[in-house]
Backbone bond lengths (Angstrom), bond angles and torsions (degrees), N, CA, C in turn:
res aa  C-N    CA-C-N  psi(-1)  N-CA   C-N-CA  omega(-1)  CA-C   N-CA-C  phi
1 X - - - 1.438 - - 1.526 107.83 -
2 X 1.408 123.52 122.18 1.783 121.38 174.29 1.641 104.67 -78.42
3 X 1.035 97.00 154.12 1.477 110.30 177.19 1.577 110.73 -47.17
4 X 1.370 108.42 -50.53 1.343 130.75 -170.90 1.432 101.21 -48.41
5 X 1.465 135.15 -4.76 1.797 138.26 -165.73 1.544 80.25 -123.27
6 X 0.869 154.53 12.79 1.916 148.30 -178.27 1.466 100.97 -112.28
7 X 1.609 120.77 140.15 1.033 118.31 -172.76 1.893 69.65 -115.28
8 X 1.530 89.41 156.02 2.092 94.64 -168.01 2.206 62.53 -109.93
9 X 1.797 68.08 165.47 1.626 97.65 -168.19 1.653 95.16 -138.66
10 X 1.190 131.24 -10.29 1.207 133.78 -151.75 1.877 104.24 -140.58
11 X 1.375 102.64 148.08 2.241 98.59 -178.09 1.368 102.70 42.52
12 X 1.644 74.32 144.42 1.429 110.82 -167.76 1.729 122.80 -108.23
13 X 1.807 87.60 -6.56 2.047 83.97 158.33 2.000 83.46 102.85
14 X 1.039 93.01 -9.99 2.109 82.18 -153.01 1.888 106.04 -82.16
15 X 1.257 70.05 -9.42 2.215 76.43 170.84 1.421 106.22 135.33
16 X 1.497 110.44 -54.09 1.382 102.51 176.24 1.456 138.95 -57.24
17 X 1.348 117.43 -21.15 1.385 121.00 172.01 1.586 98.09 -135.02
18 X 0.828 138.30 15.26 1.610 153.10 -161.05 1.522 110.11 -85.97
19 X 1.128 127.85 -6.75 1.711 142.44 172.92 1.459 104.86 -101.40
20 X 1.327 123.69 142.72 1.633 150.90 151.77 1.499 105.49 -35.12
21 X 1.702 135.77 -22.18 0.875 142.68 143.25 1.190 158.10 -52.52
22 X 1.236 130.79 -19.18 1.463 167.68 111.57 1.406 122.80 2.90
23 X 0.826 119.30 152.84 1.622 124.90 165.23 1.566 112.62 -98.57
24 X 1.403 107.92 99.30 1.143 111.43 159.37 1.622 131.05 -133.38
25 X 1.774 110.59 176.84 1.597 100.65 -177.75 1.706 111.53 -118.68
26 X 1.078 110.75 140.85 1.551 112.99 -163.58 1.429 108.69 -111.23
27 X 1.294 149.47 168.40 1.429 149.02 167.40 1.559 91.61 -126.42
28 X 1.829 106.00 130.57 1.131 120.05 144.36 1.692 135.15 -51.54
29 X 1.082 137.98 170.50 1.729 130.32 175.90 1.447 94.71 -97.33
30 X 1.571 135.68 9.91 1.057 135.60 141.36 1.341 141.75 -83.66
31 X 1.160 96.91 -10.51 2.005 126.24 159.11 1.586 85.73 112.10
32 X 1.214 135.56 -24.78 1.706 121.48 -174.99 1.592 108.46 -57.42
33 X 1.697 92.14 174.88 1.065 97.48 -164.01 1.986 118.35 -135.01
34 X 1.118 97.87 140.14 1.190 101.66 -162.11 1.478 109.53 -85.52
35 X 1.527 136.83 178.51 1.163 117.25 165.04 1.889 88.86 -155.59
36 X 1.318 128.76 141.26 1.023 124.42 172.49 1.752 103.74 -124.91
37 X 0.957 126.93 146.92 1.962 131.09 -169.62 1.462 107.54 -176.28
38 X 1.550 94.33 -175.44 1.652 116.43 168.04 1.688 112.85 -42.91
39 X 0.731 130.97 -144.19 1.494 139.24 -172.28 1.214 91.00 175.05
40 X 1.889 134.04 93.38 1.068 144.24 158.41 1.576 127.42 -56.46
41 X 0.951 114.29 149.61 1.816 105.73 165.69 1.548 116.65 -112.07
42 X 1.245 118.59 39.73 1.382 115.90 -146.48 2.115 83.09 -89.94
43 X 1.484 131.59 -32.85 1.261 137.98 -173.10 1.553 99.62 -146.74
44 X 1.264 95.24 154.47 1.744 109.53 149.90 1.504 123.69 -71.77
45 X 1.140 139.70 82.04 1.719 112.32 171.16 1.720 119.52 -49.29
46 X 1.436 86.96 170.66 1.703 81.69 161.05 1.077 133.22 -68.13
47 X 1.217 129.16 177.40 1.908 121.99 -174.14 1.527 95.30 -76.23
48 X 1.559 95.73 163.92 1.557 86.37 -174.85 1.484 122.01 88.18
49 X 1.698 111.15 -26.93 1.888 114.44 174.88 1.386 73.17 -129.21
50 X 1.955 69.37 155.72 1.635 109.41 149.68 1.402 127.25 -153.56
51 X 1.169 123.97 136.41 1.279 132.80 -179.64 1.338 121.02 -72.50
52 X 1.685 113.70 142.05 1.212 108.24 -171.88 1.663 88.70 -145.24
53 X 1.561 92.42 158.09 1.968 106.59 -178.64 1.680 90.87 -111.74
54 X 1.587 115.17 155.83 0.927 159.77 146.50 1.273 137.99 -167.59
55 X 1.601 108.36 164.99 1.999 114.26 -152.76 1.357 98.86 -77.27
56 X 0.895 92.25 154.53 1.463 100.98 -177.22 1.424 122.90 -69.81
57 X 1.411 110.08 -8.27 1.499 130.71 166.87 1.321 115.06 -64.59
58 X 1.747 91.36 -48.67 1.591 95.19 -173.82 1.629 124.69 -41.69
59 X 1.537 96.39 -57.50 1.835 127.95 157.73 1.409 105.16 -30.50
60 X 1.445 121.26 -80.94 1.203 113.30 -174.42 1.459 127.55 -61.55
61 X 1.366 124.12 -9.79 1.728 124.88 168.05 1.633 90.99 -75.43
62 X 1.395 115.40 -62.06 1.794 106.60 -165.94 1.604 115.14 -47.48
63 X 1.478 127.16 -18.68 1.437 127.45 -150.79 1.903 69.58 -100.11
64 X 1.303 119.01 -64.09 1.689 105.97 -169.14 1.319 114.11 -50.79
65 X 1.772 127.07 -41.40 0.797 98.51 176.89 2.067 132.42 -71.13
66 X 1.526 89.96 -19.02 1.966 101.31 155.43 1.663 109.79 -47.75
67 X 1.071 103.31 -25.02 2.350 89.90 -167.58 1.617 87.01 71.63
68 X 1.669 146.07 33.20 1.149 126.34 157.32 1.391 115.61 -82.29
């Protein structure tokens, strides 16, 4: 899937989260949901997952921008 099919849910472009670098959360045109972050070592998942960190801010802008 290219980025370019992700509607971003998360930063506002203004510098602080405004880079491909960032932690942000994206919605598929299937309503799923993407999550891009740190890469923790806190466990192994199974093959096939991977774990990712973000602030807890981040979360809470993507859920407002949901109307959840």
């Amino acid at each position: 899937m290219a980025r370019e099919e992700l509607t971003r849910l998360t930063g506002n472009g203004n510098g602080t989260c405004g880079e491909d670098d960032c932690p942000n959360v994206y919605r598929t045109a299937s309503g799923s949901i993407v999550v891009q972050g740190d890469v923790p070592d806190a466990f192994t998942p199974p093959q096939g997952e991977r774990l990712v960190e973000i602030p807890e801010s981040v979360l809470r802008e993507a859920v407002r921008a949901l109307g959840w």
